[in-house]
C-alpha positions, -999 to 999 in steps of 0.1 A, spaced: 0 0 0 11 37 -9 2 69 -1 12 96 -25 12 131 -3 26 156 21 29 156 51 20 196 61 -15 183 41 -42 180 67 -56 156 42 -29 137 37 -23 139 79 -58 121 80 -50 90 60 -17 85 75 -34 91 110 -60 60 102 -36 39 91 -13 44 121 -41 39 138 -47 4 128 -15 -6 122 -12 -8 87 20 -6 71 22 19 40 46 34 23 48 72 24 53 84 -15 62 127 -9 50 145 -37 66 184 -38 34 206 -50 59 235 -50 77 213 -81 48 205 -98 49 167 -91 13 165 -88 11 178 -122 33 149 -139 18 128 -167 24 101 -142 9 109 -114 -22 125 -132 -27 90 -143 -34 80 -109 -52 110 -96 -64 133 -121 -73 161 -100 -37 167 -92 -45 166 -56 -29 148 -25 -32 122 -10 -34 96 -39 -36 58 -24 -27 25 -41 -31 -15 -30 -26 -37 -59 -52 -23 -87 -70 -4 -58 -61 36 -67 -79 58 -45 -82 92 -42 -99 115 -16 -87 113 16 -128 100 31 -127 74 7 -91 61 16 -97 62 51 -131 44 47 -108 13 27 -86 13 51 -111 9 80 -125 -18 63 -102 -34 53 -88 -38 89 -120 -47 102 -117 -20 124 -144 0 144 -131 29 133 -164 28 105 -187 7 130 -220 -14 125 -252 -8 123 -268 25 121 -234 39 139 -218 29 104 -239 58 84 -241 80 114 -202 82 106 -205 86 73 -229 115 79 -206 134 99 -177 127 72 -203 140 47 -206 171 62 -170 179 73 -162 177 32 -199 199 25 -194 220 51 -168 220 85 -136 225 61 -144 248 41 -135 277 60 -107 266 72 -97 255 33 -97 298 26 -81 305 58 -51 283 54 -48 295 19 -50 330 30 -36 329 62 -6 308 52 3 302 13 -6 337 3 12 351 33 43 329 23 39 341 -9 44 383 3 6 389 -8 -22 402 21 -50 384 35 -83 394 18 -102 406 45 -138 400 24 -130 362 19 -117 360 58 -147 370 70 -165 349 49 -145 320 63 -149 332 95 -183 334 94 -186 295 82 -166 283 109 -187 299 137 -220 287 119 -207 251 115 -187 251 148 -216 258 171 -230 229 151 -204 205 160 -204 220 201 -236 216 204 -235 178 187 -204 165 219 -223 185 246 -233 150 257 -210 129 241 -166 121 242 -168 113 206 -186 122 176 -204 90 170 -208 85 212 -181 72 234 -161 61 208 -132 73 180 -142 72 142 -136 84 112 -157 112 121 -138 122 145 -103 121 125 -122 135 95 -131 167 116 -101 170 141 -78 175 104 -86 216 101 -77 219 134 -44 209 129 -36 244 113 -49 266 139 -15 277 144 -16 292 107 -54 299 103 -57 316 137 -93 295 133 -120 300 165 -122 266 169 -110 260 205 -133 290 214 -161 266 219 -157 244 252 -173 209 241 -152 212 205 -120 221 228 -129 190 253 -128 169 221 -99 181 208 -83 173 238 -93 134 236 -85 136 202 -49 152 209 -43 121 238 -39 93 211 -6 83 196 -15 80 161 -26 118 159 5 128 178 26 111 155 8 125 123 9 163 141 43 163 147 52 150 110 36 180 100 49 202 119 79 196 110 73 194 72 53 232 79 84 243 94 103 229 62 74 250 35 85 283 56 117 281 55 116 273 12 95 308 11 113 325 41 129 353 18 97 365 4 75 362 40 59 394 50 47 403 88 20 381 97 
């Protein structure tokens, strides 16, 4: 199994979170965006979107970092996607990360972080607009684990991995996430598990690599 990514992706941090998670062995294929290697004739062949991550077991080639995790989970046998009505209750809540929980945060990183790498200013019309998203959909979530430690009850998911990913660039987005106490409790649990901590600090370190390639043309944050 391979996973074609980066690791400063939050998508690509979810897959490679799942399958730490179960303890599946993959191998990690690092595609440079800032080198055009998603746009090769070869790797447009396997995904073509150009996007990370790209997954591939056998003639399996996946892309869309849901649908990996979801082959992984089954594939393992895992409870990460659990039985019974639980199974689509997860599926819901992955659903409506993609529709709507990330895509605030999917402006704020660009604005907040690429186009301040790249010496251009934050567009205060679209960060409000983001802003305003992550509020709406963010209350949503609080009020969802007011009652419960997981998103699909007293368990981890998908769901849960799905929706902890944005998160994982509140130091660049500067996102109001953590402003809302259940969401913050979550985080929390969600922070406590090995896999996540292995994944956040493989980013970290590949962020820290991405600033210093554009550090001579960074302005003031």
């Amino acid at each position: 199994m391979k996973v074609y990514g980066d690791r400063g992706s939050s998508n690509t941090r979810r897959v490679l979170t799942t399958a730490a998670y179960l303890g599946l062995e993959v191998e990690f294929v690092f595609l440079d965006l800032f080198s055009g290697e998603n746009r090769t004739p070869e790797y447009l062949a396997l995904n073509p979107n150009g996007t990370i991550p790209t997954f591939v077991d056998g003639d399996v080639v996946l892309f869309e970092a849901s649908a990996i995790m979801i082959y992984l989970a089954e594939q393992a046998g895992s409870s990460l996607l659990p039985a019974g009505i639980a199974k689509y209750e997860t599926l819901k809540w992955m659903f409506w990360a993609a529709e709507h929980f990330r895509r605030g945060p999917t402006v704020l990183i660009e604005q907040r972080f690429m186009d301040r790498l790249k010496g251009r200013a934050e567009n205060p019309t679209l960060v409000a607009e983001a802003l305003q998203a992550i509020h709406r959909y963010t209350a949503v979530l609080d009020g969802h684990l007011r009652t419960r430690r997981f998103v699909v009850g007293d368990a981890l998911s998908l769901a849960d991995i799905d929706l902890a990913a944005p998160l994982s660039h509140i130091p660049r987005t500067q996102a109001p996430f953590l402003e809302y106490p259940h969401v913050a409790a979550w985080y929390e649990r969600i922070n406590a598990l090995a896999a996540w901590q292995q994944s956040g600090a493989a980013q970290e370190r590949r962020i820290a690599e991405i600033e210093r390639l554009f550090s001579p043309q960074r302005v003031p944050a």
